[in-house]
mmCIF file of the N, C-alpha and C atoms, coordinates in Angstrom:
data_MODEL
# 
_entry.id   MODEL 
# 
loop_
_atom_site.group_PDB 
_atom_site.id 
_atom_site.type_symbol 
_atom_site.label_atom_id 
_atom_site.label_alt_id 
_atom_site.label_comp_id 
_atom_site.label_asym_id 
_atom_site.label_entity_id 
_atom_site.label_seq_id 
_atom_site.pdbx_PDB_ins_code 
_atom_site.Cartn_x 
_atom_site.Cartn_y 
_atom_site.Cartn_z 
_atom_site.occupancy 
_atom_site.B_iso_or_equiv 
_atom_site.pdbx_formal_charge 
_atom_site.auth_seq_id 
_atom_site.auth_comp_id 
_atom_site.auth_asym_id 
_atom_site.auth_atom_id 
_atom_site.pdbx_PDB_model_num 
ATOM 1   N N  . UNK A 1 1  ? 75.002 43.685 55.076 1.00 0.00 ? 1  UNK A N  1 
ATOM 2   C CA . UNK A 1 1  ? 76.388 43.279 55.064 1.00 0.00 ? 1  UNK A CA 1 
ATOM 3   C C  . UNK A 1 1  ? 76.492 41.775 55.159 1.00 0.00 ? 1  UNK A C  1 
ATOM 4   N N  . UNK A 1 2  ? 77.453 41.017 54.625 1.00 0.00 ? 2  UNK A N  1 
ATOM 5   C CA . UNK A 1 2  ? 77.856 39.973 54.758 1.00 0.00 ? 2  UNK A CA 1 
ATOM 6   C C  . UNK A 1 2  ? 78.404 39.597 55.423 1.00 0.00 ? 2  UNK A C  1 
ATOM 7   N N  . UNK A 1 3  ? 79.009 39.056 56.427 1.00 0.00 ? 3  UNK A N  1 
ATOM 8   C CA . UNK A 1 3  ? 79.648 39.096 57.780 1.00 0.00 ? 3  UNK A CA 1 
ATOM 9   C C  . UNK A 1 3  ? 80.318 37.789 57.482 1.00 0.00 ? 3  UNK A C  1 
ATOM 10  N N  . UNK A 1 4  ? 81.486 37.240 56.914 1.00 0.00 ? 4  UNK A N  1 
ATOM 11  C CA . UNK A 1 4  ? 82.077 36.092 56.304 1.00 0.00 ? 4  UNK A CA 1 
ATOM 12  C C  . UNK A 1 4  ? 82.577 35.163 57.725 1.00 0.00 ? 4  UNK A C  1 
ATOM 13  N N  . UNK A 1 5  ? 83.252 36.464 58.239 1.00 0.00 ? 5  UNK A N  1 
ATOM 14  C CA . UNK A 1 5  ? 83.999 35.505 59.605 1.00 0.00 ? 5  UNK A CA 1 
ATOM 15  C C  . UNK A 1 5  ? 84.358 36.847 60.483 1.00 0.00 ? 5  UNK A C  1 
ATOM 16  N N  . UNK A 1 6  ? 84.895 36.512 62.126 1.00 0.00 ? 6  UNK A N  1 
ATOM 17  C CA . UNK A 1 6  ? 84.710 37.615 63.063 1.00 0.00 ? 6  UNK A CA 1 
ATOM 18  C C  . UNK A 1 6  ? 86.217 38.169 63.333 1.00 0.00 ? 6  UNK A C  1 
ATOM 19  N N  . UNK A 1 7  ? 87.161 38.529 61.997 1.00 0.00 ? 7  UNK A N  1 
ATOM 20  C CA . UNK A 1 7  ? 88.642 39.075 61.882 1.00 0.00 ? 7  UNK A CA 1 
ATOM 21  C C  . UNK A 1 7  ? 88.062 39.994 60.652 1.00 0.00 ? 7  UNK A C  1 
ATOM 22  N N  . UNK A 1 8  ? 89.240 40.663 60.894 1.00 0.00 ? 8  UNK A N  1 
ATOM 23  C CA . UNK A 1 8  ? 89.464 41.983 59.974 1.00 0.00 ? 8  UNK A CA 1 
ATOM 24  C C  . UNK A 1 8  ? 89.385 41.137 58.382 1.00 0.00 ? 8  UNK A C  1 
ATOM 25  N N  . UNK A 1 9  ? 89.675 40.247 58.176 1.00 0.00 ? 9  UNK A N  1 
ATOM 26  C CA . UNK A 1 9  ? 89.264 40.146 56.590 1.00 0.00 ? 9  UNK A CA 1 
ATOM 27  C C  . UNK A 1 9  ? 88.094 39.457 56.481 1.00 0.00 ? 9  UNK A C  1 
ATOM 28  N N  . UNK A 1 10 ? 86.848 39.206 57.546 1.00 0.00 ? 10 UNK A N  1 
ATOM 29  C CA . UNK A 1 10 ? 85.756 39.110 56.973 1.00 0.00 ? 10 UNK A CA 1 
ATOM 30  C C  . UNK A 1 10 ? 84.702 39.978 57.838 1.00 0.00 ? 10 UNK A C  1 
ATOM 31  N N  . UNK A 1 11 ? 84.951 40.821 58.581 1.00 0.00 ? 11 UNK A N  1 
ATOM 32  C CA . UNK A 1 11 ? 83.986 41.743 58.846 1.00 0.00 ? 11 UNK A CA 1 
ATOM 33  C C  . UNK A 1 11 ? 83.835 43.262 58.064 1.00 0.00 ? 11 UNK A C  1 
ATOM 34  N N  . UNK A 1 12 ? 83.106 43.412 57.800 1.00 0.00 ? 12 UNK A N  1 
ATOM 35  C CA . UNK A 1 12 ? 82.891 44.716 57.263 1.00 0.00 ? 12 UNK A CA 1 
ATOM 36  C C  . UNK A 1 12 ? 81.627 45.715 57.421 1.00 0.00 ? 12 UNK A C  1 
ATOM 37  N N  . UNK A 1 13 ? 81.629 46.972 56.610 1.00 0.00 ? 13 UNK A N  1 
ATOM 38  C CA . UNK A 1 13 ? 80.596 48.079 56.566 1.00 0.00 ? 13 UNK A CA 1 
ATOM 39  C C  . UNK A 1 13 ? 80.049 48.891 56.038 1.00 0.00 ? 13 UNK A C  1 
ATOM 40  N N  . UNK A 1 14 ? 78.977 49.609 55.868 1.00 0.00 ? 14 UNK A N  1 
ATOM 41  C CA . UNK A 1 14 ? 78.968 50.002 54.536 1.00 0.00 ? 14 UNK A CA 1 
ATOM 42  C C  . UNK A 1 14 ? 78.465 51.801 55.358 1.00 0.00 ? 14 UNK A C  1 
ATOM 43  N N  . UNK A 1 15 ? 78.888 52.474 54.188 1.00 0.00 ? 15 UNK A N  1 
ATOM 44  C CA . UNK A 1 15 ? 78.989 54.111 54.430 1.00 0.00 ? 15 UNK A CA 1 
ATOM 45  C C  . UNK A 1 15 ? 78.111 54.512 53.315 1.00 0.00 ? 15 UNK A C  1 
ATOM 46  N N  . UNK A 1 16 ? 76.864 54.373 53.236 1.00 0.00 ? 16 UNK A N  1 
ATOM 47  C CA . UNK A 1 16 ? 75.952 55.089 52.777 1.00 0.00 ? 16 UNK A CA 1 
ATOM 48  C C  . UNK A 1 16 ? 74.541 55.380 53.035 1.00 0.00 ? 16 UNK A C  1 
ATOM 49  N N  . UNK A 1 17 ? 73.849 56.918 52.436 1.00 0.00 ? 17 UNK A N  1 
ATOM 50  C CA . UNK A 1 17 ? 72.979 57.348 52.986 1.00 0.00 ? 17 UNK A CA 1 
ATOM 51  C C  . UNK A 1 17 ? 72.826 58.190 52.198 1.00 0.00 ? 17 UNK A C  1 
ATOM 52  N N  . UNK A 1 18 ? 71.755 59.224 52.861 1.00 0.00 ? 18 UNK A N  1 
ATOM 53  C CA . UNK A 1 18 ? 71.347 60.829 52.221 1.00 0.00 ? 18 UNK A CA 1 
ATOM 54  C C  . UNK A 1 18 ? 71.251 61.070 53.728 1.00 0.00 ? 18 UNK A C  1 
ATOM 55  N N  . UNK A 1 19 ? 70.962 61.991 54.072 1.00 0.00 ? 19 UNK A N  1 
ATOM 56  C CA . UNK A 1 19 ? 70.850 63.123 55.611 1.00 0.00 ? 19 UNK A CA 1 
ATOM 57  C C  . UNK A 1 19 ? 70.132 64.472 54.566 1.00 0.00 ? 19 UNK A C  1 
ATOM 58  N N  . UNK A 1 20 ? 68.986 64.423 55.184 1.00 0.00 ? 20 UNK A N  1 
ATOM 59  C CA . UNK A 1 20 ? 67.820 64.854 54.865 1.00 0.00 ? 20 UNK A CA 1 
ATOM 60  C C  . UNK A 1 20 ? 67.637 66.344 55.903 1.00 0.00 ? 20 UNK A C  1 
ATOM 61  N N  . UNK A 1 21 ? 68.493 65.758 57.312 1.00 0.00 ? 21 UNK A N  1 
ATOM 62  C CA . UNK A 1 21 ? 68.096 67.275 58.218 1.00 0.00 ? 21 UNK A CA 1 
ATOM 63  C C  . UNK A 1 21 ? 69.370 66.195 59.281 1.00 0.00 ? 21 UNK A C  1 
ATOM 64  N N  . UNK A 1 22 ? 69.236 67.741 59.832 1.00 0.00 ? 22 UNK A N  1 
ATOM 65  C CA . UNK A 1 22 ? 70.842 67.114 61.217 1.00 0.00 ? 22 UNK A CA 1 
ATOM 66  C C  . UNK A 1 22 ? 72.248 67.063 60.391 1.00 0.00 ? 22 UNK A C  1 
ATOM 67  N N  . UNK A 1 23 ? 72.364 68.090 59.706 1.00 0.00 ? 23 UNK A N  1 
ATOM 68  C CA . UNK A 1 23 ? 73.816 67.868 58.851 1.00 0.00 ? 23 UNK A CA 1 
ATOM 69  C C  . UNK A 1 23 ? 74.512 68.528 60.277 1.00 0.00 ? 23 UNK A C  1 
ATOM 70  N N  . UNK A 1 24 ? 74.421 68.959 61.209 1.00 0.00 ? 24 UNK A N  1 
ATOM 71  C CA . UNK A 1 24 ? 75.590 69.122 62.549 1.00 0.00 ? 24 UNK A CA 1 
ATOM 72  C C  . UNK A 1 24 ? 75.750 67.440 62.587 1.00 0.00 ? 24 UNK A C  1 
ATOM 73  N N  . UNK A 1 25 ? 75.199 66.730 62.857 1.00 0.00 ? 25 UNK A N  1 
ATOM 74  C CA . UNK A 1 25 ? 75.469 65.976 63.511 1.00 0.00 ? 25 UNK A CA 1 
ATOM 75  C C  . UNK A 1 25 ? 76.754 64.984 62.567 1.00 0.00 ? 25 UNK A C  1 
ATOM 76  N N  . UNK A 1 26 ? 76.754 64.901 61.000 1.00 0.00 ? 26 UNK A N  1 
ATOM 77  C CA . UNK A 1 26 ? 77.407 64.319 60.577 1.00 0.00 ? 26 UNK A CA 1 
ATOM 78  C C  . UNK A 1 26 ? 78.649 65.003 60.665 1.00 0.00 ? 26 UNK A C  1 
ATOM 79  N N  . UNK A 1 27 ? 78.557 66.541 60.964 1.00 0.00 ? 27 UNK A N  1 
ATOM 80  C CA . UNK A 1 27 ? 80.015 67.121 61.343 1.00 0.00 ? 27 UNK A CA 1 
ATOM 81  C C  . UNK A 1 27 ? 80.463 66.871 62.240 1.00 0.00 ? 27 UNK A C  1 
ATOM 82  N N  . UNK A 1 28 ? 80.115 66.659 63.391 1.00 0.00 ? 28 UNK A N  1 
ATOM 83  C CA . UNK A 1 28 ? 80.053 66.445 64.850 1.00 0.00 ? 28 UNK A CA 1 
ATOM 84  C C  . UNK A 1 28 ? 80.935 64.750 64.404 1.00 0.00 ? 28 UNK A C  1 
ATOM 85  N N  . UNK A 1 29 ? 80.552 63.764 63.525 1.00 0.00 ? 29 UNK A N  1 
ATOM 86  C CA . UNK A 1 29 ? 80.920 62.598 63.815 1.00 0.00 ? 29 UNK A CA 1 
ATOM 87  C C  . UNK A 1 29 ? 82.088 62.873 62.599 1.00 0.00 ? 29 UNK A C  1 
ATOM 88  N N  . UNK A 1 30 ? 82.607 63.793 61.611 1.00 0.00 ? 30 UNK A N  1 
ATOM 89  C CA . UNK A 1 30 ? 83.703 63.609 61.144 1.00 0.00 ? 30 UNK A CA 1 
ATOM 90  C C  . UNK A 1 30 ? 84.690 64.601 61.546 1.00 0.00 ? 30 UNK A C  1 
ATOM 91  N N  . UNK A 1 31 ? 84.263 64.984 63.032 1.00 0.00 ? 31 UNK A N  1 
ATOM 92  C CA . UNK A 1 31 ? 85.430 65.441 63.548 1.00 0.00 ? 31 UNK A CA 1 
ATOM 93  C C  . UNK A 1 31 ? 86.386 64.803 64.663 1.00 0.00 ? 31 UNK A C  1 
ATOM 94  N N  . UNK A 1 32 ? 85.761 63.793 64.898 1.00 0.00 ? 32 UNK A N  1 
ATOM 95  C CA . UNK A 1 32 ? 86.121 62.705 65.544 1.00 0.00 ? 32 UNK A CA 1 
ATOM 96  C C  . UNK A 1 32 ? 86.990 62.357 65.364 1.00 0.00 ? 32 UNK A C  1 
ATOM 97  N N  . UNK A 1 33 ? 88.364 62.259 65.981 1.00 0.00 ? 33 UNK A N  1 
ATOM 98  C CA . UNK A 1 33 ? 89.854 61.549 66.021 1.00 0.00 ? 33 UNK A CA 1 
ATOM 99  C C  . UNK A 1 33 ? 89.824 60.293 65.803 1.00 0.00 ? 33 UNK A C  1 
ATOM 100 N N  . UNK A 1 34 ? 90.684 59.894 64.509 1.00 0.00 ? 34 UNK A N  1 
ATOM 101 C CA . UNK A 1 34 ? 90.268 58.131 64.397 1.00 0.00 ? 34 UNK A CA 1 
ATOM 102 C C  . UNK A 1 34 ? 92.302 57.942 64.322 1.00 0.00 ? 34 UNK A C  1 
ATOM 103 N N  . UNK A 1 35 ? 92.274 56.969 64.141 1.00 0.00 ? 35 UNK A N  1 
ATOM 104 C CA . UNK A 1 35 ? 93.964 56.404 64.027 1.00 0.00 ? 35 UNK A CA 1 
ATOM 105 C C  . UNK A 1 35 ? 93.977 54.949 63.583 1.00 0.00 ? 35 UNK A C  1 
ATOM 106 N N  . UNK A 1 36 ? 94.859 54.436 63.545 1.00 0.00 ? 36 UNK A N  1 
ATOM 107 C CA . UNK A 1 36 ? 94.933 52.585 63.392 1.00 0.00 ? 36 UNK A CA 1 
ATOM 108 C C  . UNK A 1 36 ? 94.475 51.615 64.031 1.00 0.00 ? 36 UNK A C  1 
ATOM 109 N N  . UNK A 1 37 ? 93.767 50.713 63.326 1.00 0.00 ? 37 UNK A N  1 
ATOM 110 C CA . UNK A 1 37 ? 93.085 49.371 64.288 1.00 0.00 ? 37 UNK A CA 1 
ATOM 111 C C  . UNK A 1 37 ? 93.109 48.233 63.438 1.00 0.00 ? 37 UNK A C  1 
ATOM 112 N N  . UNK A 1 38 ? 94.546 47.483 63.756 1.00 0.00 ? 38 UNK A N  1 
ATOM 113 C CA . UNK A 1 38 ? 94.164 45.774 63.132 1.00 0.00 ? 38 UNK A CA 1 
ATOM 114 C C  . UNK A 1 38 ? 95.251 46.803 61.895 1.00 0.00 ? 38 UNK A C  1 
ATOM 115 N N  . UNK A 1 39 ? 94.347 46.118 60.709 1.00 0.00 ? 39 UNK A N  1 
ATOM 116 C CA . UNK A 1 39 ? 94.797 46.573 59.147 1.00 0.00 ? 39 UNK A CA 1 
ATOM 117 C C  . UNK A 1 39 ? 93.963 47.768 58.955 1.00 0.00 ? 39 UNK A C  1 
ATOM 118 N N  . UNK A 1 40 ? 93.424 48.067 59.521 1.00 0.00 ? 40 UNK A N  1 
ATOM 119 C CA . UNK A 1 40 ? 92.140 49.044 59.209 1.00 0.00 ? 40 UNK A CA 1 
ATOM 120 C C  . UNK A 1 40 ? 92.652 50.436 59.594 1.00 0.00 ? 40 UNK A C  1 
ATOM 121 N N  . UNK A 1 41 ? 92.777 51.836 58.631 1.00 0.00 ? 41 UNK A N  1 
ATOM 122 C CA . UNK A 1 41 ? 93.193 52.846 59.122 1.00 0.00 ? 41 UNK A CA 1 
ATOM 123 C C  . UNK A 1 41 ? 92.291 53.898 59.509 1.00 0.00 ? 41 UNK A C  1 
ATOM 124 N N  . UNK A 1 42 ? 91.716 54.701 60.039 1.00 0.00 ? 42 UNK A N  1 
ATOM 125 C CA . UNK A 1 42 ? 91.206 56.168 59.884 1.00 0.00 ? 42 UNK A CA 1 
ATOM 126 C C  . UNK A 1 42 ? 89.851 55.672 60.663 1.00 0.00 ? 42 UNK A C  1 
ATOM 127 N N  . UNK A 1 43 ? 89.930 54.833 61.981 1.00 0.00 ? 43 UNK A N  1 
ATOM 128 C CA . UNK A 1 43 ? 89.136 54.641 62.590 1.00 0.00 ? 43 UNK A CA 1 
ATOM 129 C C  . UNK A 1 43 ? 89.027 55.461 64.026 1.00 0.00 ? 43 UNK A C  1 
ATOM 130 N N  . UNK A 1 44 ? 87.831 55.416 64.383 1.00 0.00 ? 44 UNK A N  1 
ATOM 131 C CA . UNK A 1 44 ? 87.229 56.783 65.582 1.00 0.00 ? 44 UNK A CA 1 
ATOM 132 C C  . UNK A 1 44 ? 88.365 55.778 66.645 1.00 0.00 ? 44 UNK A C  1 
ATOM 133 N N  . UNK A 1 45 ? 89.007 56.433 67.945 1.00 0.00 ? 45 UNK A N  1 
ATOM 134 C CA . UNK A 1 45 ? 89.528 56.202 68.795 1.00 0.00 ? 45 UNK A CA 1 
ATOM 135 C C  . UNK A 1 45 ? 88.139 55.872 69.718 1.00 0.00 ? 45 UNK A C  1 
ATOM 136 N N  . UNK A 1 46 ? 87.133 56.886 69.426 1.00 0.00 ? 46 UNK A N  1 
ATOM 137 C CA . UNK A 1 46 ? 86.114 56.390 70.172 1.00 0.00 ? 46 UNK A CA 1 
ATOM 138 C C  . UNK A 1 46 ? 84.828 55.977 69.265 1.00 0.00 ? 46 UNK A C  1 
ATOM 139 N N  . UNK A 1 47 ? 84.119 55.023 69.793 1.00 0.00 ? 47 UNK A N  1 
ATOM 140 C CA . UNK A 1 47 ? 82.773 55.004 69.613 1.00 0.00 ? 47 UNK A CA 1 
ATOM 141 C C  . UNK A 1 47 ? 82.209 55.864 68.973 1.00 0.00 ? 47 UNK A C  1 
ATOM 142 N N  . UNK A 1 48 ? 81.236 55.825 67.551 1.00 0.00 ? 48 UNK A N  1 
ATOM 143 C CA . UNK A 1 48 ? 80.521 56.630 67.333 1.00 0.00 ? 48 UNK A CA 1 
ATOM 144 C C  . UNK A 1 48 ? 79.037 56.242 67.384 1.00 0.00 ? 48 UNK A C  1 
ATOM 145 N N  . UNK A 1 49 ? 78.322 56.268 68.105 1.00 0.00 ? 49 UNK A N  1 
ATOM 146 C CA . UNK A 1 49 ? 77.221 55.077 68.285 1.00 0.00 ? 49 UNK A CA 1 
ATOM 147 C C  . UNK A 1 49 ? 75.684 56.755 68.052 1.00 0.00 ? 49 UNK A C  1 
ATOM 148 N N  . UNK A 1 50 ? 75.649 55.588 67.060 1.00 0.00 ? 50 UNK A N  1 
ATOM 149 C CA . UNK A 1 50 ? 74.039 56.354 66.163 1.00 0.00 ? 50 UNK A CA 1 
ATOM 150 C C  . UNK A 1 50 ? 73.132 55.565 66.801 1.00 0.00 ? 50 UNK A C  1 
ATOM 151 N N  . UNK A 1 51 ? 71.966 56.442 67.258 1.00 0.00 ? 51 UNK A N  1 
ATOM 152 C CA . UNK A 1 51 ? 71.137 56.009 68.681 1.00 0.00 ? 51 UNK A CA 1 
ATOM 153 C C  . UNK A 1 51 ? 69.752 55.635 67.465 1.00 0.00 ? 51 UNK A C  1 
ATOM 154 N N  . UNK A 1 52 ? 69.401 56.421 66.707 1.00 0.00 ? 52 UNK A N  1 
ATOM 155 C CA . UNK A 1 52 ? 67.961 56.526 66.054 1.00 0.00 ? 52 UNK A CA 1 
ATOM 156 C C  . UNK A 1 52 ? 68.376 57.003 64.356 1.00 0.00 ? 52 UNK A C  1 
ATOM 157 N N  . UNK A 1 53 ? 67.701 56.237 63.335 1.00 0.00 ? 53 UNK A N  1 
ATOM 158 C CA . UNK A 1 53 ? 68.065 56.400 62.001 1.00 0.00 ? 53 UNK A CA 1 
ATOM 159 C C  . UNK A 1 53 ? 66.307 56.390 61.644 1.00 0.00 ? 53 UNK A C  1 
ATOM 160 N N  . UNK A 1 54 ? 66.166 56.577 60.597 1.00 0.00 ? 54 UNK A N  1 
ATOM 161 C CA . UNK A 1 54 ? 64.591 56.426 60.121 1.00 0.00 ? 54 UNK A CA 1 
ATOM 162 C C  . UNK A 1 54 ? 64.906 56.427 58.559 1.00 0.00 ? 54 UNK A C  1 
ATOM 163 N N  . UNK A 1 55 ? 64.053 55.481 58.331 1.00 0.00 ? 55 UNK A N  1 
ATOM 164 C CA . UNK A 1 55 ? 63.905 55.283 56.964 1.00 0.00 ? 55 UNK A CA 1 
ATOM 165 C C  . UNK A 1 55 ? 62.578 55.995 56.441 1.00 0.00 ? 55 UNK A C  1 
ATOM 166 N N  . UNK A 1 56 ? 63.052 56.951 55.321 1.00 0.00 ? 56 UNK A N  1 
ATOM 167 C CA . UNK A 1 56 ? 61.538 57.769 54.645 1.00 0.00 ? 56 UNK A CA 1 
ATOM 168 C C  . UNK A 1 56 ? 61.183 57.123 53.247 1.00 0.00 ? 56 UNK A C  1 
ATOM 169 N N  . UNK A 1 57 ? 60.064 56.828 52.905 1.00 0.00 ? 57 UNK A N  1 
ATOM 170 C CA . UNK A 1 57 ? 59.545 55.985 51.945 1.00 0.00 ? 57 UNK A CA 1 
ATOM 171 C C  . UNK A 1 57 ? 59.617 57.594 50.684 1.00 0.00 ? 57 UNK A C  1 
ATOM 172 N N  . UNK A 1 58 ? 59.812 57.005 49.079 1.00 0.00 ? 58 UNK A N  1 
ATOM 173 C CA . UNK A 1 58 ? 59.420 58.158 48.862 1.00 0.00 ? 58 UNK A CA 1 
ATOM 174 C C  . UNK A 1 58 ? 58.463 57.728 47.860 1.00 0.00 ? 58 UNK A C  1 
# 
């Protein structure tokens, strides 16, 4: 990510992947209640904090 400046029009994120195994868990995080923040809509009220990711070579 590019991180331009530390406000809503230059921070950002990116939403991609594959999930290979643990598909609960991505349900588990889009059931999560999100609402308004800043300009930004459909964000978690809480924290969704991903502890361990792994990258597989192929």
């Amino acid at each position: 990510l590019n991180h331009t400046a530390p406000n809503a029009q230059g921070w950002g994120y990116a939403v991609f992947g594959k999930v290979t195994d643990g598909m609960e868990v991505v349900d588990a995080i889009r059931k999560v209640k999100t609402g308004n923040a800043g300009f930004h809509q459909d964000v978690p009220t809480e924290d969704v904090v991903i502890e361990k990711a792994t990258v597989l070579e192929e």
